[in-house]
C-alpha positions in Angstrom: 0.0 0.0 0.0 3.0 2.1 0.8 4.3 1.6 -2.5 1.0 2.8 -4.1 0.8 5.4 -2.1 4.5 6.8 -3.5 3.2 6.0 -7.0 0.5 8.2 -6.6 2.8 11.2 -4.9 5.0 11.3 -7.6 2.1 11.6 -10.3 0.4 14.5 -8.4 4.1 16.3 -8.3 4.5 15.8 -12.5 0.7 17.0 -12.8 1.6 20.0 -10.8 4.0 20.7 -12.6 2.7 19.9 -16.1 1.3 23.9 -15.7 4.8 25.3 -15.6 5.7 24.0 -19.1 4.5 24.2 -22.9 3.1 21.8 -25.2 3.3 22.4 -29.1 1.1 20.0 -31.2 1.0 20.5 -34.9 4.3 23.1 -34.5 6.5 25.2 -32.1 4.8 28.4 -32.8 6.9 31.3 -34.7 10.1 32.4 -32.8 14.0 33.3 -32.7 15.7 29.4 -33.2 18.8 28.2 -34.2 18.9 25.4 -36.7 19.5 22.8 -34.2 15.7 23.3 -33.4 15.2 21.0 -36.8 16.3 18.4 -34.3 15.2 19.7 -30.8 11.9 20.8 -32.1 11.1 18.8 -35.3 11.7 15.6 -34.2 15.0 13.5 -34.1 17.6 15.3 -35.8 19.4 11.8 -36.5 15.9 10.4 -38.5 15.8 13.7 -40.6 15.5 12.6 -44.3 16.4 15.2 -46.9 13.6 17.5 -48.6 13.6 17.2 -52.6 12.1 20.7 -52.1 13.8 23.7 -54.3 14.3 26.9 -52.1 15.2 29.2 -54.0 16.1 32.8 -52.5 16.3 36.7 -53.5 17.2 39.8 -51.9 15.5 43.3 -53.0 17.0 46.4 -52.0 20.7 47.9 -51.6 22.3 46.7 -48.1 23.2 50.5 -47.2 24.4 50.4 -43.3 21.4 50.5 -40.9 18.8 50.4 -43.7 16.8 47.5 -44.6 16.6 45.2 -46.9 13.9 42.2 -48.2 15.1 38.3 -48.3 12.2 36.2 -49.7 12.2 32.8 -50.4 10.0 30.7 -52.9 9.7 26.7 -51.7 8.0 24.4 -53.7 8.5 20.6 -54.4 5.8 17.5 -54.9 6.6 16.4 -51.7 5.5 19.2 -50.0 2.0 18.4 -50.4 2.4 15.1 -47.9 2.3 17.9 -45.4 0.2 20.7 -44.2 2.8 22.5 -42.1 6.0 24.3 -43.2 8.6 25.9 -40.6 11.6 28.1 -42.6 14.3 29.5 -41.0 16.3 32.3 -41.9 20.0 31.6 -40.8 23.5 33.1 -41.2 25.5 30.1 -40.5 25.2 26.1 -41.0 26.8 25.2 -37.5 23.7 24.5 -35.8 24.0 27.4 -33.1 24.4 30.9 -33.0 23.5 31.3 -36.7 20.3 33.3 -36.5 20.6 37.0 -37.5 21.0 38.6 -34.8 24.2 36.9 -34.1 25.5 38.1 -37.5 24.7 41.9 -36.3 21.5 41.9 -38.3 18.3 43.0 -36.6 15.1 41.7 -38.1 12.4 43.9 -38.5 9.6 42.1 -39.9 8.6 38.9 -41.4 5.6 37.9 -43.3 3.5 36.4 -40.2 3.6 40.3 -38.9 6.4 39.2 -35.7 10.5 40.0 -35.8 11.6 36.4 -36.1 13.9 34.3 -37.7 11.8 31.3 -37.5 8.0 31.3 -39.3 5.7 28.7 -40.1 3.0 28.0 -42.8 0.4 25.8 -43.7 0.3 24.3 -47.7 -3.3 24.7 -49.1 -4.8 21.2 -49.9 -2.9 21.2 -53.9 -0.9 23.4 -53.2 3.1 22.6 -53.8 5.1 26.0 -53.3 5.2 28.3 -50.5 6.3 32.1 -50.4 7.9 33.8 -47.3 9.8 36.7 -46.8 12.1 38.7 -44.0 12.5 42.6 -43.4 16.4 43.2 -42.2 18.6 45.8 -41.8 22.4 45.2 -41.3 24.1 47.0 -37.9 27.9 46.9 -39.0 29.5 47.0 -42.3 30.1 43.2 -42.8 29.9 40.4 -45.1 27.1 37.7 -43.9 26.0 34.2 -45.6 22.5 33.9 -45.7 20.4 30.7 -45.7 17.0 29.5 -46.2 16.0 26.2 -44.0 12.8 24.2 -44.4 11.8 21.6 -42.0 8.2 19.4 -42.8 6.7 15.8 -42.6 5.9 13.0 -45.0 5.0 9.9 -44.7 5.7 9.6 -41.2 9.0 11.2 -41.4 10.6 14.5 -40.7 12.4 16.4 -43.7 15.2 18.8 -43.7 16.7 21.1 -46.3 18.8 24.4 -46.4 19.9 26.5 -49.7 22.7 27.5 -51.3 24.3 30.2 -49.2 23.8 33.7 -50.5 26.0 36.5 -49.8 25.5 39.9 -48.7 27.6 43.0 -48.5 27.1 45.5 -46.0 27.7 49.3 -48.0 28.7 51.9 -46.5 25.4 55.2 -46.7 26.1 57.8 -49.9 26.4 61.2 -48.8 22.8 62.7 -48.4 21.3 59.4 -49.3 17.3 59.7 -48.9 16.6 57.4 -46.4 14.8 56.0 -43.2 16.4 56.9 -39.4 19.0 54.1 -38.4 16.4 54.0 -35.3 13.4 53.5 -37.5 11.0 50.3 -36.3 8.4 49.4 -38.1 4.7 48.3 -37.0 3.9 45.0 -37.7 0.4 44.4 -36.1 -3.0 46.0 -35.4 -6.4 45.5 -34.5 -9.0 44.6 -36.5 -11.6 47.6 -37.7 -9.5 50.5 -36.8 -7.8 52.6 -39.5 -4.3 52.3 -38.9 -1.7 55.6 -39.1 1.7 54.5 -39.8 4.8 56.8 -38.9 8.0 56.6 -40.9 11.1 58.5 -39.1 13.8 59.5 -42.2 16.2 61.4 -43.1 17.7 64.0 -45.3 14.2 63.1 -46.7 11.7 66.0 -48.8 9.1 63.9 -50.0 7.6 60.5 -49.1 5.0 58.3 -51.4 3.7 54.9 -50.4 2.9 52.6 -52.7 0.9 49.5 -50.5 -1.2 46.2 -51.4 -3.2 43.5 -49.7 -1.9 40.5 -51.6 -3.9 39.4 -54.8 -4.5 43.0 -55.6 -3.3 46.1 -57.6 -1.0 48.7 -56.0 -2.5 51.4 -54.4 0.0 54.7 -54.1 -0.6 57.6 -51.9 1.5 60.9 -50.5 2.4 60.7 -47.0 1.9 63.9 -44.9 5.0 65.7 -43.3 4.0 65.5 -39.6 7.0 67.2 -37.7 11.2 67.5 -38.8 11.8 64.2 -40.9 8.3 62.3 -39.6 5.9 61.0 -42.3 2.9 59.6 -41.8 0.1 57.7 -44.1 -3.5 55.9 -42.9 -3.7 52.4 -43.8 -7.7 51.4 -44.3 -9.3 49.3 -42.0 -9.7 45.8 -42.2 -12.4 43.7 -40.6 -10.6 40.3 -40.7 -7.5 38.8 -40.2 -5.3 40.1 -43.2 -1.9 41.6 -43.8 -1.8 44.7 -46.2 2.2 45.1 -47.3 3.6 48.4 -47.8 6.5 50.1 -49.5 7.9 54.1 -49.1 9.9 55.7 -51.9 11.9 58.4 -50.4 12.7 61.7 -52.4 15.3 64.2 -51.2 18.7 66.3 -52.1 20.7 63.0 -52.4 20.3 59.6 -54.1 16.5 58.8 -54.2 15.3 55.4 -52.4 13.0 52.9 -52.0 12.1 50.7 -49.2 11.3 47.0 -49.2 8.0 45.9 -48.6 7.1 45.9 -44.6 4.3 43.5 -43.8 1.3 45.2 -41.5 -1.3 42.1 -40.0 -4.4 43.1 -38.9 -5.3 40.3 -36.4 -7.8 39.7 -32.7 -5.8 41.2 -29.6 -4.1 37.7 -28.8 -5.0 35.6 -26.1 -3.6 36.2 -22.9 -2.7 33.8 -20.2 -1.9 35.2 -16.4 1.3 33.4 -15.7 1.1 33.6 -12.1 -2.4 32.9 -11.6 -1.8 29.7 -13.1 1.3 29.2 -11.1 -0.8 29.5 -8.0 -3.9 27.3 -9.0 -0.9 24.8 -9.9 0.5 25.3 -6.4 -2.9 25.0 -4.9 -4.2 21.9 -6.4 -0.6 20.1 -5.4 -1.5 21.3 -1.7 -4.7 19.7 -1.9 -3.4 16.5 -3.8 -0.4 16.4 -0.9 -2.9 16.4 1.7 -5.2 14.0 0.1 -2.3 11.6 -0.1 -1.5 12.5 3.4 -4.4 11.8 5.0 -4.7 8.1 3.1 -1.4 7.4 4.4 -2.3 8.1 7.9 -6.1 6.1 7.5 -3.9 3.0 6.5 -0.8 3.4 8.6 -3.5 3.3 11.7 -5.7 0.8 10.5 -3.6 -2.0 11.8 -3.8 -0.1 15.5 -7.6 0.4 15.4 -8.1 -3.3 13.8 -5.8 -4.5 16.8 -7.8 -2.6 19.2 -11.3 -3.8 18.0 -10.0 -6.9 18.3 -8.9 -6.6 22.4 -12.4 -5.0 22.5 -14.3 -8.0 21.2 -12.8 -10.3 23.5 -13.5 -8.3 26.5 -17.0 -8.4 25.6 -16.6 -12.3 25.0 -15.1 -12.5 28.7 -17.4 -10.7 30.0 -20.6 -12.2 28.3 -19.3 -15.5 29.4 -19.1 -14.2 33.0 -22.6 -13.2 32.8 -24.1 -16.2 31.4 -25.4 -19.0 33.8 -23.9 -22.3 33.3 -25.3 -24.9 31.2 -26.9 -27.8 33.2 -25.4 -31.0 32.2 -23.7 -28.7 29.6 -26.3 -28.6 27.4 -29.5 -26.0 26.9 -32.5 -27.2 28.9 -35.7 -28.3 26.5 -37.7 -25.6 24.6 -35.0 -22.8 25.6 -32.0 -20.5 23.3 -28.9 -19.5 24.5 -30.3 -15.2 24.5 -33.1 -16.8 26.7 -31.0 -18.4 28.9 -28.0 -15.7 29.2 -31.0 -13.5 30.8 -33.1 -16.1 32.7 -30.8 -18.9 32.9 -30.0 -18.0 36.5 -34.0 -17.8 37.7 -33.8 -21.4 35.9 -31.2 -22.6 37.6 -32.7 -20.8 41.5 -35.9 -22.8 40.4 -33.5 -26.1 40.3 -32.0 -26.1 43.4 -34.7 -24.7 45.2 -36.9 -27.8 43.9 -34.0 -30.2 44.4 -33.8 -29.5 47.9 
């Protein structure tokens, strides 16, 4: 019983603590990985098989220091379609650690799914064999980096990995009165749904700003953004009244060399979900108190169930012992005619008064 007893502590302790850790069905979620999370996070790095996908990659825009620039990728392949889910990493290094951007002085400031990471995932359409995602980045020291494109996705019961050719990027120094956005400049990725949306772009050595934007599947629309204060420009994005992602593109005009932005991804989404950390940290706690003193109070109900069966035991012979003292003994050791033992343990005595009195 013991034994059971431990069993049972040590599942309440793992339930408790179940609460304190993630699961991720169906995917890890978007995030900042290294590649080793093909085989930390997509299953056994040592069972990968390798994708007959293509990836192919592309870079728009002029790597000027501190300005940004577009990698996109294109993924397609029959075998693709064994799958619903995709995850693609962008990575500076094939080492397995400390090869995301970052770590290659590159700061990302947007990616398709309307986050900052290095790591994104997608779902293939039912038919569908190719799949289209693209980075915002800007470089933070002049430096040569090695970009590549990883794709991780099942088949058949098996996890697949590939990775691209490496393509290389040169970090430029900035022209002299080069048109451009602040070294500082952030841009938004996400908003609520239907609410038009102002958008702020921070330049300079900037005169003029026009925006050229598109929800994908559709024409370009193109509009002049208004000079709000020294080197701020602003333009309204329309509402939208379901998730959607409208993408967004500002040519800059001034003194100097003229330029143009990549495309910066804006999602319209439903304010996410949030979860109070430490209220589930105490309900946790709580229900391991009340498991701990369940198992408690069992331990103690059997660990004294011996003493009370032992002591039930004394107490039924002390009633034998003293029933027997009570009872009248049996004439010639047996019951006399027409009487039972409850009639003679009360009137067996009177019986027995009756019997001597007669005998003598």
């Amino acid at each position: 019983m013991l034994r059971q007893i431990r069993i049972l502590f040590v599942i309440t302790i793992l339930l408790s603590l179940s609460s304190f850790t993630q699961a991720n069905p169906g995917g890890v979620g978007d995030g900042v990985f290294d590649m080793q999370c093909g085989g930390a996070c997509h299953g056994d790095s040592s069972l990968n098989q390798t994708s007959s996908a293509t990836i192919l990659v592309q870079v728009e825009g002029t790597p000027y220091l501190d300005q940004p620039i577009a990698i996109s990728t294109v993924i397609s392949g029959s075998q693709l379609s064994y799958s619903g889910d995709l995850g693609i990493f962008l990575l500076t290094d094939t080492t397995g650690h400390s090869d995301t951007p970052a770590d290659a002085q590159w700061d990302i400031l947007s990616d398709s799914n309307g986050g900052t990471n290095n790591y994104v995932e997608g779902k293939l359409l039912a038919g569908q064999d190719n799949f289209s995602t693209s980075w915002t980045i800007k470089p933070t020291s002049l430096t040569a980096t090695t970009f590549y494109i990883s794709i991780h996705h099942g088949g058949d019961d098996i996890p697949y990995f590939a990775i691209s050719q490496g393509l290389e990027i040169e970090v430029l120094p900035i022209p002299e009165n080069l048109a451009r956005l602040s070294s500082d400049f952030t841009p938004q990725t996400t908003r609520p749904l239907g609410e038009a949306t102002t958008v702020s772009i921070e330049t300079e050595d900037v005169s003029s700003v026009k925006v050229e934007w598109k929800v994908e599947g559709s024409s370009i629309n193109t509009i002049i953004a208004n000079s709000s204060s020294d080197g701020v420009w602003e333009f309204t994005a329309p509402a939208s009244n379901q998730p959607s992602a409208i993408q967004w593109r500002a040519i800059l005009e001034g003194e100097g060399p003229s330029q143009t932005t990549p495309w910066f991804t804006l999602v319209a989404q439903e304010p996410p979900f949030e979860v109070d950390q430490s209220a589930v940290y105490i309900q946790s706690f709580a229900l391991f108190i009340f498991v701990l003193g369940l198992v408690l109070s069992i331990q103690i109900k059997f660990s004294n169930g011996g003493h009370l069966e032992k002591q039930w035991e004394q107490t039924e012979q002390v009633l034998q012992n003293q029933l027997s003292e009570t009872v009248p003994p049996l004439p010639n050791g047996e019951l006399p005619p027409g009487w039972n033992m409850e009639q003679w343990q009360w009137y067996g005595h009177e019986y027995l008064q009756e019997l001597e009195e007669g005998a003598q």
